[in-house]
Structure formats: structure tokens, C-alpha cells
N, C-alpha and C positions, 0 to 999 in steps of 0.2 A: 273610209275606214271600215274592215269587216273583221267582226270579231266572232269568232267560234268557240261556246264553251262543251267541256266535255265529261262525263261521266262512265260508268260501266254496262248501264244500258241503256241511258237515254229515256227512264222514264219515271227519274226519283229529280236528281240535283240540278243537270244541264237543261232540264225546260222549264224549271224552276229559274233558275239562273238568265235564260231566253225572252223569259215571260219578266220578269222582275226589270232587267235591264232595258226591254223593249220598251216598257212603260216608262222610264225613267229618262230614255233617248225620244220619246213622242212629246212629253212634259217638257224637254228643252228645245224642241221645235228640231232638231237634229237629223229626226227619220230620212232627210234622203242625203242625206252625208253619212250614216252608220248604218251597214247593215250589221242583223245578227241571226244565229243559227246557234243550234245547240246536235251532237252527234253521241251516241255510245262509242265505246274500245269495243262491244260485245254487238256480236248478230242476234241477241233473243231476240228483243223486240221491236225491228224492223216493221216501220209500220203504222204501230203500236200506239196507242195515244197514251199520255201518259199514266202512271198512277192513280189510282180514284183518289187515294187519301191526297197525292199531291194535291191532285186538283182541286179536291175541297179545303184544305190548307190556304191554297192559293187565293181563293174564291174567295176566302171570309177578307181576303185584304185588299179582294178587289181586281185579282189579275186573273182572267181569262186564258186555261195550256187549251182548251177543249179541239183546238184544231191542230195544234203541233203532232209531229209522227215521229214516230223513233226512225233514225237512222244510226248506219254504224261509220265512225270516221274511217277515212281515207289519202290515201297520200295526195289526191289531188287538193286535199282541203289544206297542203301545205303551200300553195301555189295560190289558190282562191281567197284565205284568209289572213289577214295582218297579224291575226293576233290569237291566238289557239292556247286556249285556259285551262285546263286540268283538274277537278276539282280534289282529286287525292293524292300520293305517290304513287301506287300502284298503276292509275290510267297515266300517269306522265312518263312512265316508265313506257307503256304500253304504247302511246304514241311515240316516244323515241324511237321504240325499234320502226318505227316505219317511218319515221322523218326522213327526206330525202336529204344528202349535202350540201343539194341548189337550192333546201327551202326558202323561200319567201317569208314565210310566218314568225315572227315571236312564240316562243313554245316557252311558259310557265305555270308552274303552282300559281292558283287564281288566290289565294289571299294573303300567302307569301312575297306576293308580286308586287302588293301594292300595300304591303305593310300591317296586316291584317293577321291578328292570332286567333287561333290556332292554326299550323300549319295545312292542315286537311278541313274541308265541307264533309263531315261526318255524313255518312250511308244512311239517312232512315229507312230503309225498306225493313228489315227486320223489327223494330222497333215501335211504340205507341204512337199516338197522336202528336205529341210533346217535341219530338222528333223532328219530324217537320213545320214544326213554327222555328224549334232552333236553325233550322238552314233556313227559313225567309227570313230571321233575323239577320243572319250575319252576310246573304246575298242582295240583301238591300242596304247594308251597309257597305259593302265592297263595289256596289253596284253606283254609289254614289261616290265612290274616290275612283274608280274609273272612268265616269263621263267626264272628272272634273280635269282628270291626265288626256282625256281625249278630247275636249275639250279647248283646251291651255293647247293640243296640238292642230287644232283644225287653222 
């Protein structure tokens, strides 16, 4: 199973999401049954590591982005991945236009998906600290009904 999350640059929500998930897939012994990757809609920060404030958000709970790089999605990631999560409407929109007809992938809203309100992982980049504790709040809670749907499918 390969799951792909996505945001608009690849270096607030989807390594957040990467990093969060990752842990969560290592703690059920799962790592060589799931991969996971996280991509932007956007070219900024190709590269890129993530966020600082992400990564010290991350850090205080214990997960380690320090080596993820921003990349930007691609239509091959519709062929490579099962599962390609969207963390707003804007980037679900944004990979639609590039879905191919023959994708492979499940293509949805990540917390709409799996039963999870509010419809979007709010943006902290603009925003305080507060910000990103609320996305590792609600991506380790999504984070945990997804292994258990991937799980129930393995």
C-alpha cells in the first residue's frame, strides 16, 4: 500500500502528515507493507526541507521532518500511489486537473475521507504557533483511522 499526502507546498501540512503517519505505520510494525511520501501542488519549495516552526511543532511530539524535501506532485504519482490525500479543496482540485483517466490512485479530501471534521487541514503557514499544534492534532487523529482502514485491508 502507498499512500501519498498532499499539500500546496510541501512544507507546512503533507510532511507533517508524512512524518505523523510514518510513525504511526513503524509503531504497528507495517513499514514494509506501507509506504508513504508526502508532494506540493506548487514548485516553491522543491527541495526544501520543511518548515522550521513545522518542524519544531513536530519535534516537541516527537517526530522527526529534518530530512523530508519538498517535492511537487505529478501525474506519475497517480500510477505509483494507492492513495493520494489532499489536505484542502483547493490542492484536490489542483491534482484533479492533472489526474490522468487510467489513474491507479484513490484521489480524496484526507479528513473527509475517513470521516473527520472539518472538511480541510487548515494552512498554518501564515498563522502563530497554535496553528500547528492544531494540524498535528487532527493528523494524528486521521492518522490513526487510516492505518486502522489500511490495516482491516492488508
Amino acid at each position: 500500500m502507498k499512500v501519498l499526502f498532499v499539500c500546496l507546498g510541501n512544507i507546512c501540512r503533507s510532511p507533517t502528515a508524512e512524518g505523523v503517519f510514518r510513525r504511526y505505520v513503524e509503531q504497528a510494525g507495517l513499514s514494509d507493507k506501507i509506504s508513504i511520501d508526502s508532494a506540493g501542488t506548487s514548485d516553491w519549495h522543491i527541495d526544501k526541507t520543511p518548515d522550521p516552526r513545522t518542524q519544531a511543532a513536530a519535534a516537541k511530539r516527537g517526530y522527526d521532518l529534518s530530512t523530508l524535501r519538498g517535492r511537487q506532485a505529478s501525474v506519475e504519482d497517480f500510477t505509483e500511489f494507492d492513495l493520494i490525500l489532499a489536505m484542502d479543496k483547493s490542492n484536490l482540485s489542483n491534482l484533479q486537473a492533472i489526474q490522468p483517466v487510467d489513474a491507479k490512485a484513490e484521489l480524496a479530501l484526507y479528513l473527509p475521507r475517513f470521516g473527520i471534521s472539518p472538511d480541510e487541514v487548515p494552512d498554518p503557514y501564515y498563522g502563530g504557533e497554535d496553528g500547528f499544534e492544531l494540524v498535528l492534532d487532527m493528523l494524528e487523529q486521521a492518522s490513526q483511522v487510516l492505518l486502522d482502514e489500511i490495516k482491516a485491508r492488508l
